[in-house]
C-alpha positions as CSV (number, residue, x, y, z in Angstrom):
1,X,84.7,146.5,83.7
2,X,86.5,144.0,85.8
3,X,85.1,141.1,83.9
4,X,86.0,143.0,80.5
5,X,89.5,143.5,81.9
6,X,89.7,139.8,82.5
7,X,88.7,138.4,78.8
8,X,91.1,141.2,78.2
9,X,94.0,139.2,79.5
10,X,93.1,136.3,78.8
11,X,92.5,137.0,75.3
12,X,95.5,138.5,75.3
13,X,97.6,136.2,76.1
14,X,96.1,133.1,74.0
15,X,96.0,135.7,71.3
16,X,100.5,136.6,71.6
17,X,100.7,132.5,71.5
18,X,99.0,132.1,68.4
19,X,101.3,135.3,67.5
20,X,104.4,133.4,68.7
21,X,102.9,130.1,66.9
22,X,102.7,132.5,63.5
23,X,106.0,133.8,63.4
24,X,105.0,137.8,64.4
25,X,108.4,138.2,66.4
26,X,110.3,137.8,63.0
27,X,108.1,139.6,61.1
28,X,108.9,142.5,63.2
29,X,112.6,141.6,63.2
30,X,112.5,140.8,66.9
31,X,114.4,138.2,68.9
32,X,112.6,135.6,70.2
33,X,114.2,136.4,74.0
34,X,113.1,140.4,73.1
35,X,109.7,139.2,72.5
36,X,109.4,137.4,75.9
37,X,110.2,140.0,78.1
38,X,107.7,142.5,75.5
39,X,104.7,139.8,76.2
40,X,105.9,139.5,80.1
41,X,105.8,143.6,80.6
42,X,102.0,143.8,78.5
43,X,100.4,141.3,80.4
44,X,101.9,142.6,83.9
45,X,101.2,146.0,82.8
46,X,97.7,144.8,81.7
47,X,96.9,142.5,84.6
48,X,98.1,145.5,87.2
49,X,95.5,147.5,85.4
50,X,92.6,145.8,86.0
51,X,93.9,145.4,89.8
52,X,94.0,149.6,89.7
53,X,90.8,149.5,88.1
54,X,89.4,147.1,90.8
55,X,90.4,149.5,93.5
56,X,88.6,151.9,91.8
57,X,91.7,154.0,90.5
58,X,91.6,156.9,87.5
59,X,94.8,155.9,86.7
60,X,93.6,152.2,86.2
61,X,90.2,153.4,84.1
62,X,92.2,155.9,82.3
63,X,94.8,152.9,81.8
64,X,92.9,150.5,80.6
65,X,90.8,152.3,78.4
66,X,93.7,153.7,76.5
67,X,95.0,150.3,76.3
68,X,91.6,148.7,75.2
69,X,91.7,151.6,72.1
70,X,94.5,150.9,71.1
71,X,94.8,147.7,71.0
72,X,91.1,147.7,69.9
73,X,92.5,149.7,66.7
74,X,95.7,148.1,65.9
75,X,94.8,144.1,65.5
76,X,92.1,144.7,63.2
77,X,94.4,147.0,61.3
78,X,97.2,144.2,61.5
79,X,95.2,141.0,60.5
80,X,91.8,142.3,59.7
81,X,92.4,141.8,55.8
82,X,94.2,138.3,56.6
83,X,91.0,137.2,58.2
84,X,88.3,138.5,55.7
85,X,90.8,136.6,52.7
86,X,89.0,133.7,51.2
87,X,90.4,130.5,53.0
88,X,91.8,129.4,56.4
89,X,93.7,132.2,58.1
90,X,96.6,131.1,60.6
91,X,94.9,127.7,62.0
92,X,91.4,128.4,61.1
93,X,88.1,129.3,63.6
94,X,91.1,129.6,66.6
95,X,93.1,131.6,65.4
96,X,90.6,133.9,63.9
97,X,88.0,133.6,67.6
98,X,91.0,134.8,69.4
99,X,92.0,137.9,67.0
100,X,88.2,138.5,67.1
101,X,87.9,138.2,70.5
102,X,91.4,140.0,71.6
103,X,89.6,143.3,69.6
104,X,86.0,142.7,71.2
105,X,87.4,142.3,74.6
106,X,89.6,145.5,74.3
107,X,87.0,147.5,72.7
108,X,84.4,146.6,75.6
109,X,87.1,147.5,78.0
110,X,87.9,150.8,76.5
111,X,84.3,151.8,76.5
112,X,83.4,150.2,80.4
113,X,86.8,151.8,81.5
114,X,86.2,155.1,80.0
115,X,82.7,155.4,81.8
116,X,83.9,154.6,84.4
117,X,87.0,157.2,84.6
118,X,83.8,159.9,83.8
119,X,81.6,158.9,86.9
120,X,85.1,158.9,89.3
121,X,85.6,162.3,87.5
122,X,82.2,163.9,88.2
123,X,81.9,162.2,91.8
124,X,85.1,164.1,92.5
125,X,84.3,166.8,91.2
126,X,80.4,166.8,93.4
127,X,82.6,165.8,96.4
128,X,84.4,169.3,95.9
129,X,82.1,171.8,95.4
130,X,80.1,170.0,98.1
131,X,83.0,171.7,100.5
């Protein structure tokens, strides 16, 4: 989960340069300073996340897989049909390896986060019955 996390981040962040590169704060009628400080509070929140999940947190499984879905869900809704479009999309195999791998990553971190929210569930729920 920790090493999901990670390509998480990391595609994350390559992934909101390319989006920078592209013109996405404009497209959402953003300001380029408004955009900063949106990128700057996702990655922290992201990046504190996985250091919750590390520590073995609920909050940081139930964290991360929520933000693994959902980001999981909304990039393939946002540039899903761009990529399958005959030709180049955005600057070619880059751009389209990091929207690809922005959705695996987040999708493999929902699903390792989420099992592992159920184990800390039913070990505390074994530790109380057991007193």
């Amino acid at each position: 989960m920790i090493v999901c996390g990670t390509l998480f981040s990391g595609f994350a962040g390559a992934h909101l340069i390319d989006e920078f590169v592209w013109g996405a704060p404009a497209e959402f009628h953003l300001s380029v300073e408004t955009t900063e400080v949106l990128s700057l509070v996702f990655l922290s929140a992201l990046v504190g996340l996985v250091v919750a999940a590390g520590k073995g947190t609920r909050a940081g499984y139930f964290g991360l897989a929520l933000i693994g879905a959902l980001i999981g869900i909304a990039d393939p809704l946002k540039h899903g049909l761009e990529i399958l479009s005959p030709g180049a999309w955005r600057s070619g195999p880059v751009s389209e390896g990091l929207a690809i791998g922005l959705t695996l990553a987040a999708l493999l971190t929902a699903w390792t986060s989420s099992a592992a929210f159920r184990r800390a569930g039913k070990a505390r729920r074994e530790e109380g019955s057991a007193e």
